[in-house]
N, CA, C and O of each residue as an XYZ file, in Angstrom:
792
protein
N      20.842     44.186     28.713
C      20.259     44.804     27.526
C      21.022     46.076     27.229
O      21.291     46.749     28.224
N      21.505     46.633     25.822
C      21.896     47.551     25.589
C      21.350     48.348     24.806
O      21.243     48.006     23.628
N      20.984     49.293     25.124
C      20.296     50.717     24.624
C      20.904     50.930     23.603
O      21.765     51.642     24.119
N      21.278     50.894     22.182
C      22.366     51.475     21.224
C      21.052     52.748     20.149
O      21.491     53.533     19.309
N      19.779     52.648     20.429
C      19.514     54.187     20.351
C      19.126     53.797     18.887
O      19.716     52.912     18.267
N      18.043     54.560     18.362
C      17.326     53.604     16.762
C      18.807     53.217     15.556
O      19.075     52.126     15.052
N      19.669     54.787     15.354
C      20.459     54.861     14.502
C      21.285     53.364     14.537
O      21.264     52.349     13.839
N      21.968     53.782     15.660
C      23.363     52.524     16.232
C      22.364     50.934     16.024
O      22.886     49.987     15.436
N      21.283     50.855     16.443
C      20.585     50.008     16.320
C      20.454     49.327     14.708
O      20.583     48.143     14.396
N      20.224     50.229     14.029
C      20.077     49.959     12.374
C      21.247     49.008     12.081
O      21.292     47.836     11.708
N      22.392     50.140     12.449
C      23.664     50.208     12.386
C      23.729     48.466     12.522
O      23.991     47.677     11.614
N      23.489     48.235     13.582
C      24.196     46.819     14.254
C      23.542     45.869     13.612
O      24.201     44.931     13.164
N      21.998     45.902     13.411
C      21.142     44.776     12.411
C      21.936     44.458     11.114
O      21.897     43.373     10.534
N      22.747     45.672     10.688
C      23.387     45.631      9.482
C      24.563     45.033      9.662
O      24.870     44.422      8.639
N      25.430     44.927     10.582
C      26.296     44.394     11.038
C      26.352     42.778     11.321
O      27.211     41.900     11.244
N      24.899     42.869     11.708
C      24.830     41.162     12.129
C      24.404     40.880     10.825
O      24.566     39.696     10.530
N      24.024     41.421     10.143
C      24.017     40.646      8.193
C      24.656     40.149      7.958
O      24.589     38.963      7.635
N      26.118     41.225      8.043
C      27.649     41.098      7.734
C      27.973     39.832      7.979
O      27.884     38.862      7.226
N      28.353     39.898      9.069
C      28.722     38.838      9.990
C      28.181     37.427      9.924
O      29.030     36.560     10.127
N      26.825     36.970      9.660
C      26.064     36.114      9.823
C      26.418     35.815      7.853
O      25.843     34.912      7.246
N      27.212     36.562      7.322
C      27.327     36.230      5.990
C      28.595     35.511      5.735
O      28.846     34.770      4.785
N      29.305     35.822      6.661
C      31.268     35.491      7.301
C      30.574     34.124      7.452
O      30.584     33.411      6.448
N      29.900     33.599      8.698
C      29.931     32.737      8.997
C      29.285     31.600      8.327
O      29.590     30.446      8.627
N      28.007     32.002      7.026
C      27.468     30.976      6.558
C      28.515     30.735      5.436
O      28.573     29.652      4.853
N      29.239     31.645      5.186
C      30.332     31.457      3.756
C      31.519     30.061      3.844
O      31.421     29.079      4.580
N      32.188     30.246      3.236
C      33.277     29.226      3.227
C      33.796     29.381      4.316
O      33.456     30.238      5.132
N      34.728     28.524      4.465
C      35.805     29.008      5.746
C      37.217     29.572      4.751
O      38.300     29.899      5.236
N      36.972     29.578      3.696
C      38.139     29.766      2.980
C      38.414     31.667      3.286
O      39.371     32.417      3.478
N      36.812     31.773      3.165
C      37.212     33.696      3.492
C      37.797     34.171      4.591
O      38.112     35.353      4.730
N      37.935     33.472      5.247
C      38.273     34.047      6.718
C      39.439     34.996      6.621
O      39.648     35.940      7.384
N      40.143     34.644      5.629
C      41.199     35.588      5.893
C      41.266     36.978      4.397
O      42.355     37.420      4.033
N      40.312     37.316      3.932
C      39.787     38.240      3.314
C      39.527     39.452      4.322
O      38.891     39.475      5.375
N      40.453     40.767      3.433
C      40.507     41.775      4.554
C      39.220     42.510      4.739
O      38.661     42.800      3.681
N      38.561     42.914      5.952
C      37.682     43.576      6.326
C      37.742     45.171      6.159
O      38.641     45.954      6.468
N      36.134     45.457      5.400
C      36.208     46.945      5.261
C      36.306     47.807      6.014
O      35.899     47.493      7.133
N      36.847     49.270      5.881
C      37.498     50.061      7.262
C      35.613     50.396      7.434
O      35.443     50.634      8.630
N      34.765     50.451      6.969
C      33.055     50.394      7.406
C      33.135     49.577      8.540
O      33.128     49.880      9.733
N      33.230     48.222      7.840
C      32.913     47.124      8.587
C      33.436     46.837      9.930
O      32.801     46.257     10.811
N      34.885     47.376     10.047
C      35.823     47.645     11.281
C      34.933     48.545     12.579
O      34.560     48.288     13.724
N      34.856     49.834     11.551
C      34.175     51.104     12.685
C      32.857     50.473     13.157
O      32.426     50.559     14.307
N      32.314     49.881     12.219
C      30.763     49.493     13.104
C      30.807     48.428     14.164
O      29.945     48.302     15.033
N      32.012     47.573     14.016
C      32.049     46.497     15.282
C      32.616     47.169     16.200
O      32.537     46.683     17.328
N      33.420     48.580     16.028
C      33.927     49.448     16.759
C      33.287     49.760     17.572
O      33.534     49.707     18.777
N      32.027     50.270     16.865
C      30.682     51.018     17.556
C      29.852     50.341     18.585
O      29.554     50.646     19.740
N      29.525     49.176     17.706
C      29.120     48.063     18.804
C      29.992     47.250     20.064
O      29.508     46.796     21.101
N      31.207     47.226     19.696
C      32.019     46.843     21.024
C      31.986     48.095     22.370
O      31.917     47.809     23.565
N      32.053     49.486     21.803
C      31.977     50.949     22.719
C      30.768     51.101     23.523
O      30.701     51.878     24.476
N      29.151     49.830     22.855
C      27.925     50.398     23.389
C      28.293     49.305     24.893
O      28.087     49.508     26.089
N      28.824     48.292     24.259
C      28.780     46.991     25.457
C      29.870     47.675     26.250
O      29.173     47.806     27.256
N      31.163     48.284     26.647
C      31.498     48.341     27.327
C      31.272     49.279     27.944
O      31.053     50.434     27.577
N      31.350     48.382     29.916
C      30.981     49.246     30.857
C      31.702     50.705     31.262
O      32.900     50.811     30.998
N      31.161     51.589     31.758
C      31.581     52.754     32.388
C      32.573     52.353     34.118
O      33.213     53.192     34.753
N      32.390     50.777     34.522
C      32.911     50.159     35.304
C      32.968     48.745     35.489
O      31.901     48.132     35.509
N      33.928     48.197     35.612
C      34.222     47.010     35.534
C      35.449     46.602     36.204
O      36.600     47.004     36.037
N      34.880     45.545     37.158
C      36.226     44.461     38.223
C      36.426     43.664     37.549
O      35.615     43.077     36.832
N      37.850     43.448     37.679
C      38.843     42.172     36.930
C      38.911     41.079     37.975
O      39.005     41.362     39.169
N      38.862     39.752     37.509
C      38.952     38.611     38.644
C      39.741     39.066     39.433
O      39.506     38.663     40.572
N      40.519     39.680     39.368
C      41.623     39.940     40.385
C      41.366     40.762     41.581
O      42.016     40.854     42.622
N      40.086     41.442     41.138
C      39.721     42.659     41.802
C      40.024     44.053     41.650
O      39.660     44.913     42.453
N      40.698     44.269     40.607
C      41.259     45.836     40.117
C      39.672     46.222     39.476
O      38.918     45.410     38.940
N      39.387     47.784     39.709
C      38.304     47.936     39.201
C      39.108     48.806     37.917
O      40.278     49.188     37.925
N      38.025     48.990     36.764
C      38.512     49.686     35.701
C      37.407     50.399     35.629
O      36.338     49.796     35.532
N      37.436     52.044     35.667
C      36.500     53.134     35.165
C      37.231     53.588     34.183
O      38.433     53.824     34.064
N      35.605     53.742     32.958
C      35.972     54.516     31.968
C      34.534     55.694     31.769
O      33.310     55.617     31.885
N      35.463     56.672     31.440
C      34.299     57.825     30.756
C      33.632     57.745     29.457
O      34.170     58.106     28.410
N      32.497     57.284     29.539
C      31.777     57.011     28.107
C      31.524     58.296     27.368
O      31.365     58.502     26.165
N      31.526     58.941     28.189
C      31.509     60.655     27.420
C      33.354     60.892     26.265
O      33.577     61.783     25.446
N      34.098     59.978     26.594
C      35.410     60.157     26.161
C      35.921     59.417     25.858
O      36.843     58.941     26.520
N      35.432     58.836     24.331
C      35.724     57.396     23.429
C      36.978     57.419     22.920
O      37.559     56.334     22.907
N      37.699     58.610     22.387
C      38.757     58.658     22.134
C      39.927     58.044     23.023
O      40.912     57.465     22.565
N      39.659     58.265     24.357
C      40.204     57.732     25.394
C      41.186     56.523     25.788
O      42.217     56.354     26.439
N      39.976     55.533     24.765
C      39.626     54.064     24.910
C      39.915     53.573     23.540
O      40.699     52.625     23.553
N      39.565     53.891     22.508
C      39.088     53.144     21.411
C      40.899     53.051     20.989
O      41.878     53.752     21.245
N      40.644     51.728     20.187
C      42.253     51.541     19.489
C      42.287     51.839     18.120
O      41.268     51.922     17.434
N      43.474     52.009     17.684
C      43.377     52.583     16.124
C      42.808     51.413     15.432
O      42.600     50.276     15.855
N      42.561     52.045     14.047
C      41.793     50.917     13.386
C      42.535     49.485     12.764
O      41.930     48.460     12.451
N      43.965     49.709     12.680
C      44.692     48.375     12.103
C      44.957     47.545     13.247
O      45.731     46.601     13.089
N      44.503     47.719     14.230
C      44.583     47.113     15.627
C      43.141     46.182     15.865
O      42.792     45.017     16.054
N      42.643     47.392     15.734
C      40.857     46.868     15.335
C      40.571     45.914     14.915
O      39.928     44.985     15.404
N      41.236     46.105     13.510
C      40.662     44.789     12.308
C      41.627     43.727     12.759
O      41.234     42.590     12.495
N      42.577     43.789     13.260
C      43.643     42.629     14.078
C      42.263     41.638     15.028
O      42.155     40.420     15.173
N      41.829     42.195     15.274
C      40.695     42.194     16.502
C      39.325     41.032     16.329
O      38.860     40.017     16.848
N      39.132     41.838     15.401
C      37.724     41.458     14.889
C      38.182     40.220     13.867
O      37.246     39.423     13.794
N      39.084     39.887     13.221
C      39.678     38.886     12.533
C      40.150     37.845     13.556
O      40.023     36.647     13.302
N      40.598     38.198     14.508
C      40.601     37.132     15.993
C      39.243     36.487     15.722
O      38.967     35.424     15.165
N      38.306     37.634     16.392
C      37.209     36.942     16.911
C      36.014     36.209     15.810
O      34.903     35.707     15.987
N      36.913     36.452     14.577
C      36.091     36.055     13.388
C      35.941     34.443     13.605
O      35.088     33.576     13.418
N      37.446     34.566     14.177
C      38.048     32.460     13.559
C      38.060     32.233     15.204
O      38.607     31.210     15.616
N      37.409     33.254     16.255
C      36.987     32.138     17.931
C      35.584     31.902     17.256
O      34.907     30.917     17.549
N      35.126     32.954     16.234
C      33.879     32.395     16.340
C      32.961     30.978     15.350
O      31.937     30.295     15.332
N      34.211     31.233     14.668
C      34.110     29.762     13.801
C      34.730     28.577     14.687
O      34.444     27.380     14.668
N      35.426     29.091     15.268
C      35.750     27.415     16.388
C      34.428     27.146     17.205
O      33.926     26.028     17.092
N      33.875     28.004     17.951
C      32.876     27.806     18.711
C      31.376     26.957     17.828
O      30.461     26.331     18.363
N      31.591     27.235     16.398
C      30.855     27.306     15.923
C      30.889     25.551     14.949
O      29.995     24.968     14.337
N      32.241     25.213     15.191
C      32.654     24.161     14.748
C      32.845     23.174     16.675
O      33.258     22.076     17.049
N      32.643     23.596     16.902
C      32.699     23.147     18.754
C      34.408     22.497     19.194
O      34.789     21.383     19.557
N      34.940     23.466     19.011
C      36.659     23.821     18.946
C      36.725     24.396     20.371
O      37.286     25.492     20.366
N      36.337     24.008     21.547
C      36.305     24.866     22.431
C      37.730     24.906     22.862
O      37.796     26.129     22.987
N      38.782     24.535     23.146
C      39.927     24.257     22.949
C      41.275     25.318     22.282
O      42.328     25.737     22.763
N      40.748     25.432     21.249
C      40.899     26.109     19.930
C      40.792     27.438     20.270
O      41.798     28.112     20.495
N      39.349     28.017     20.348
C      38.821     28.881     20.443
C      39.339     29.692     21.768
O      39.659     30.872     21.624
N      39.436     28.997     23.220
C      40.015     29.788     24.196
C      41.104     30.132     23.366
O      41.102     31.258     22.870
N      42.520     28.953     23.006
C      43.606     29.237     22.575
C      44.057     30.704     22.096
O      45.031     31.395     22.392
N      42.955     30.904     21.233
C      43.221     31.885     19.821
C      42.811     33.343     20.596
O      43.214     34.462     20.277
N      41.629     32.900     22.022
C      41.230     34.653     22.819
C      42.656     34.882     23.250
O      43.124     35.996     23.012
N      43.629     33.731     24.021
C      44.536     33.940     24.765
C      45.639     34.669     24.131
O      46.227     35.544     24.766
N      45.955     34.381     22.960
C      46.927     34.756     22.017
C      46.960     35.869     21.884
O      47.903     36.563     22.267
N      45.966     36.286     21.326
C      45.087     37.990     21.329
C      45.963     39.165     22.382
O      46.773     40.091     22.345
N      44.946     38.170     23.496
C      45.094     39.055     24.646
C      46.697     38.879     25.054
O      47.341     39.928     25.035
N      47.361     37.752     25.396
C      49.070     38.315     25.834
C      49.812     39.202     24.396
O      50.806     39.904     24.578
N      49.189     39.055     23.017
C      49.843     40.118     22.200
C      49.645     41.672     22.359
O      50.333     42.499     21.760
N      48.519     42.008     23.325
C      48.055     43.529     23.565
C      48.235     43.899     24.674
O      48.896     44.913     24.901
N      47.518     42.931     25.930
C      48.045     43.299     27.053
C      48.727     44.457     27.065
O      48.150     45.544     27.081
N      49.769     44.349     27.059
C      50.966     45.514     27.566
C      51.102     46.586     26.526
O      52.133     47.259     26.506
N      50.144     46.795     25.665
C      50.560     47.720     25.007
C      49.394     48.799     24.886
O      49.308     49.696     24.047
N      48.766     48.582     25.633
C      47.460     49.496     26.064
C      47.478     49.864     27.751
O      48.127     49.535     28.744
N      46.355     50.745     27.412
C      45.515     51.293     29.055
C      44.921     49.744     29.576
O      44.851     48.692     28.940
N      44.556     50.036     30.894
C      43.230     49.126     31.046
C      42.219     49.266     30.689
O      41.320     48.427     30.629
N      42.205     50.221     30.429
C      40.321     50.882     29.561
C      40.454     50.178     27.607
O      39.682     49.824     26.716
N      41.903     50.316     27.827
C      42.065     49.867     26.279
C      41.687     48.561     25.845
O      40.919     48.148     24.976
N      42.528     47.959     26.789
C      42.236     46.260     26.802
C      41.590     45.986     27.318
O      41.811     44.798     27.554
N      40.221     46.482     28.065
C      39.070     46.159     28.357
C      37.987     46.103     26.900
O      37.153     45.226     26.679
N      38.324     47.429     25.941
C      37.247     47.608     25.113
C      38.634     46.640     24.216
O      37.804     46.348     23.355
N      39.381     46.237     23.922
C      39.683     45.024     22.736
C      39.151     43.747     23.460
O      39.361     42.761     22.753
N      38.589     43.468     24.526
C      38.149     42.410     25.249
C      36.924     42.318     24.265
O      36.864     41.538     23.315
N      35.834     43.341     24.676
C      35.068     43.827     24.202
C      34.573     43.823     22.778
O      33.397     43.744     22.425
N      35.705     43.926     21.965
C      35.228     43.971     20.663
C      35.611     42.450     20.225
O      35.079     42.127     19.162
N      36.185     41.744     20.650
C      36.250     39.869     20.423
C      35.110     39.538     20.786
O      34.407     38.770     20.130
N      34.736     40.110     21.967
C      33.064     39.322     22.263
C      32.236     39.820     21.940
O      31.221     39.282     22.384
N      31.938     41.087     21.027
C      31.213     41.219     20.188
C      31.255     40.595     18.385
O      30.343     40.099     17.724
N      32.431     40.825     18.079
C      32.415     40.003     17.135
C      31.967     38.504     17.022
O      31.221     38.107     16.127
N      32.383     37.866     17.812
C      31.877     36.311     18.290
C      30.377     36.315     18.671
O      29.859     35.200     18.607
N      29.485     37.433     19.093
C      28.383     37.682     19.536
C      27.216     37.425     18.699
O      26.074     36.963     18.684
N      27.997     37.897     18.112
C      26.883     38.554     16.321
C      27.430     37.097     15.167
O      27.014     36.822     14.041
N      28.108     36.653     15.710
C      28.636     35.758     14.335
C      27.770     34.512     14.927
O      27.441     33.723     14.041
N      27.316     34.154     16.288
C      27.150     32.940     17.162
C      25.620     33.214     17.046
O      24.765     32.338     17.175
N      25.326     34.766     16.742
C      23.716     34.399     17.306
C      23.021     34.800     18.529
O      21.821     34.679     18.777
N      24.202     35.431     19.456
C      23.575     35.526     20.677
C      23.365     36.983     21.087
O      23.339     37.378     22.253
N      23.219     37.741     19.987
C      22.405     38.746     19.862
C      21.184     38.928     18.949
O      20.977     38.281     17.923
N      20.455     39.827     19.422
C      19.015     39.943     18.822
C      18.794     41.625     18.996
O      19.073     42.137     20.080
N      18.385     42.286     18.100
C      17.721     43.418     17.974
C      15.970     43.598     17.919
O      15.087     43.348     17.099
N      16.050     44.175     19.280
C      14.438     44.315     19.680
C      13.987     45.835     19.188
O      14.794     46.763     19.164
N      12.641     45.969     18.811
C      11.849     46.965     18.354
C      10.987     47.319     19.887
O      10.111     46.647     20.432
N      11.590     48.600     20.312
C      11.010     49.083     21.484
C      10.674     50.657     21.453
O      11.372     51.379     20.741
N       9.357     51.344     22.399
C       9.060     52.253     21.828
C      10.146     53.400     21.203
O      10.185     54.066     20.169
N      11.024     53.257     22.432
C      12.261     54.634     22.350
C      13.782     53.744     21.531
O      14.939     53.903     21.919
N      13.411     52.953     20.513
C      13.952     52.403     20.000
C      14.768     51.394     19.842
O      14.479     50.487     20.622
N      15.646     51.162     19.184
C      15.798     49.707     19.111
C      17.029     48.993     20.407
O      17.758     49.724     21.077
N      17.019     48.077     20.476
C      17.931     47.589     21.520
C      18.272     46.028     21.027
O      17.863     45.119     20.305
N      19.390     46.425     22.017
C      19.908     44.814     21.673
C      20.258     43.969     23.125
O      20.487     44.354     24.272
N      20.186     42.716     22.529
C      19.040     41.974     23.802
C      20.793     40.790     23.650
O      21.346     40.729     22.552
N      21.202     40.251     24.497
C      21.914     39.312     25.154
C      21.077     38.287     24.986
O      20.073     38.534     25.654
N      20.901     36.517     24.035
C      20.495     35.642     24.536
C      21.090     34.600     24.435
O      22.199     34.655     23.902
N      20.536     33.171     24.945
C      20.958     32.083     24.273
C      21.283     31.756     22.702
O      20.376     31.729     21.871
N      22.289     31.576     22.452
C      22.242     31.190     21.107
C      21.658     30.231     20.589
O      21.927     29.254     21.288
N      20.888     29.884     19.606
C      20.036     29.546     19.203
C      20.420     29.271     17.422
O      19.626     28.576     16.788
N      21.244     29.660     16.943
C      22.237     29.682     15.697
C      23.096     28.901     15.421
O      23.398     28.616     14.262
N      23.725     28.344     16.618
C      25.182     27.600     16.558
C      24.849     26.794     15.365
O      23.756     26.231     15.416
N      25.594     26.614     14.255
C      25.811     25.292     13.556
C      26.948     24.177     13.603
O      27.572     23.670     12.671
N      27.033     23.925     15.136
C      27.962     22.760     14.923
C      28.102     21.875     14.286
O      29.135     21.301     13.941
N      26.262     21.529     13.898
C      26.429     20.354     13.170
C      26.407     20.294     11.976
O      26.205     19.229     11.393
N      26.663     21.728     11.195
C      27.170     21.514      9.891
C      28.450     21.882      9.868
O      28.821     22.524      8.886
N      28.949     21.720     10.415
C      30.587     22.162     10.396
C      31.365     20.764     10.200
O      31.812     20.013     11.067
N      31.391     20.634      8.664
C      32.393     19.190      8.182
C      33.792     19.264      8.925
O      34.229     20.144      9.666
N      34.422     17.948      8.458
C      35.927     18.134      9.285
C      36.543     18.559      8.492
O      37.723     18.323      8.750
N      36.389     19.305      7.245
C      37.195     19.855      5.988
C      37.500     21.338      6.923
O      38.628     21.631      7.321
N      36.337     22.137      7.162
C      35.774     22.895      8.104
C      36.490     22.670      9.524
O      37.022     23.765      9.713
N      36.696     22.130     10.258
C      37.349     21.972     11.114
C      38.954     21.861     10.955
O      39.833     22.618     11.367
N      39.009     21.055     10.460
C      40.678     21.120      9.898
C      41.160     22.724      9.715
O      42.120     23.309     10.217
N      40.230     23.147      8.898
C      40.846     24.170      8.657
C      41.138     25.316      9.436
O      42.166     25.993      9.423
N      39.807     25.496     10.319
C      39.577     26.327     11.656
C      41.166     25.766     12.237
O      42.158     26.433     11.941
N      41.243     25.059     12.703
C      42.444     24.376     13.145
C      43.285     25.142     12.881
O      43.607     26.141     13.524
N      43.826     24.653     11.676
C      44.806     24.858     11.085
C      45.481     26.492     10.911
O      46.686     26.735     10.855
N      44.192     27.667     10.835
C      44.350     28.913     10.881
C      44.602     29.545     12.307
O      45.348     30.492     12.555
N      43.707     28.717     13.324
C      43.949     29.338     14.644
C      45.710     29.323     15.012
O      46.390     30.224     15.502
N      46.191     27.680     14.483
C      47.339     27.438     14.623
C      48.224     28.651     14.046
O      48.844     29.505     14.680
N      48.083     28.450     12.448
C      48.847     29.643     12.156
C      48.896     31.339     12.943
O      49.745     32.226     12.856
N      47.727     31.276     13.620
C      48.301     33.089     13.977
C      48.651     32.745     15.126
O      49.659     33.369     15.457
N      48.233     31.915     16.044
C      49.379     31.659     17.254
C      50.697     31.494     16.998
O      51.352     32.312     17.643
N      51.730     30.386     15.956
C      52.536     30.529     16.102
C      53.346     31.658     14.675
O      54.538     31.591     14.372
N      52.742     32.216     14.285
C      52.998     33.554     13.684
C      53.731     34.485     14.906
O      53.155     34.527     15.993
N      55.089     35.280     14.710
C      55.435     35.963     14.864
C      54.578     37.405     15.452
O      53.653     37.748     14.716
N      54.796     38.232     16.651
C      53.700     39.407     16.466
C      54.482     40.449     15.102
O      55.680     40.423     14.819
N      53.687     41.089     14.595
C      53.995     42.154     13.725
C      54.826     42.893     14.478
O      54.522     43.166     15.639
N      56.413     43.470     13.707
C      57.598     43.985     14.258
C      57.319     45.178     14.580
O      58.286     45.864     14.912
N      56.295     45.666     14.592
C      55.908     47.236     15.031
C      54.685     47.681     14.250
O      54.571     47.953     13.055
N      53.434     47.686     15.651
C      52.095     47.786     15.745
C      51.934     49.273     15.709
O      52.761     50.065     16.163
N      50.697     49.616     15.079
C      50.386     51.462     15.573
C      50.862     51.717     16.829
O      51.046     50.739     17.553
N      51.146     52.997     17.325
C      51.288     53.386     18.291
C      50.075     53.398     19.196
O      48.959     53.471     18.683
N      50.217     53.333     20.484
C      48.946     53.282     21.327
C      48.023     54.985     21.274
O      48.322     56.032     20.700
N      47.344     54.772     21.778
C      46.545     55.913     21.540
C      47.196     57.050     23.060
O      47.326     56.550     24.177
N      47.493     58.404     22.811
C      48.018     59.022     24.064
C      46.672     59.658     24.222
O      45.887     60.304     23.528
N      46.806     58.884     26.243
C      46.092     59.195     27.022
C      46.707     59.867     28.375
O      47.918     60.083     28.432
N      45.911     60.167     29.380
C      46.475     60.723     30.429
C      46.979     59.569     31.519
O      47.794     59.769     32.421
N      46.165     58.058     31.165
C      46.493     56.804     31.902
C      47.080     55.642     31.007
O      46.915     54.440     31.218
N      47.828     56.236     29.925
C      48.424     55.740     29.006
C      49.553     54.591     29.417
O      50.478     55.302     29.810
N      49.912     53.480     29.522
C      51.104     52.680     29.996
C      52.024     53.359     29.678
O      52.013     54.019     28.639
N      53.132     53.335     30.611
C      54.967     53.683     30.388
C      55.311     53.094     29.742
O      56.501     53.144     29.434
């Protein structure tokens, strides 16, 4: 469960509007650019979910200071790189592309990898599975005394089974394109930190 506090809470109900509006729409929008609003608030919500500590399968632990977002957070044309990923994992999942959908996290992640902290590419982890979160359903905003929270559940939303093969094709067809798309010849600069990569 995450505490995101009444404001951030509003914040995110409004977010899952957004989002839950992406996904009932065409699939044709998918690639319609996202508002720098719309960016910062999945921003916001990817910063509440990530931990202050976290082990990698591998066993490397990653601490971050939640007191020191600047730290962590990636610029915003990186962002919306981000959240446009997890727009079209979350229409594969949603079209039951499971296949697809790893494909398109993997892509993501070997294009950033190396060009961040570990705290960095922990919170772009972070903001794919929030975007996919809110688009799938498997968040819920609870009304609690000290305010609102957001609750982790089963999804309960999925529409696989309206997802035509017009709809699928196309999911397809887009995941394809940004995999074998070229990376952009020069991304923002990383954010300078004190555990910044060489």
């Amino acid at each position: 469960m995450f505490n995101l506090g009444t404001k951030a809470g509003a914040g995110l109900a409004c977010a899952a509007a957004i989002a839950l509006t992406f996904s009932a729409s065409t699939l044709a929008q998918q690639g319609k650019d996202l508002s720098e609003k719309s960016v910062q608030m999945m921003m916001q919500y990817a910063w509440a979910i990530t931990p202050p500590k976290f082990t990698s399968p591998d066993g490397k632990t990653i601490e971050i200071d939640k007191k020191k977002p600047k730290d962590v957070l990636v610029p915003l044309d990186v962002a919306r790189e981000v959240v446009k990923v997890g727009r079209l994992s979350a229409h594969a999942q949603l079209c039951d592309l499971a296949e697809d959908q790893v494909a398109n996290y993997q892509t993501l992640m070997a294009r950033q990898k190396d060009k961040w902290t570990d705290q960095q590419t922990l919170y772009i982890q972070r903001l794919h599975q929030i975007t996919v979160m809110i688009m799938t359903g498997k968040i819920v905003i609870v009304e609690e005394e000290d305010g609102k929270k957001v609750v982790e559940r089963e999804a309960k939303t999925n529409i696989t089974g309206n997802c035509t093969d017009e709809q699928k094709r196309r999911v397809k067809a887009d995941i394809k394109a940004y995999r074998d798309a070229p990376p952009p010849s020069k991304t923002a600069e990383p954010v300078k930190t004190g555990t910044q990569k060489k």
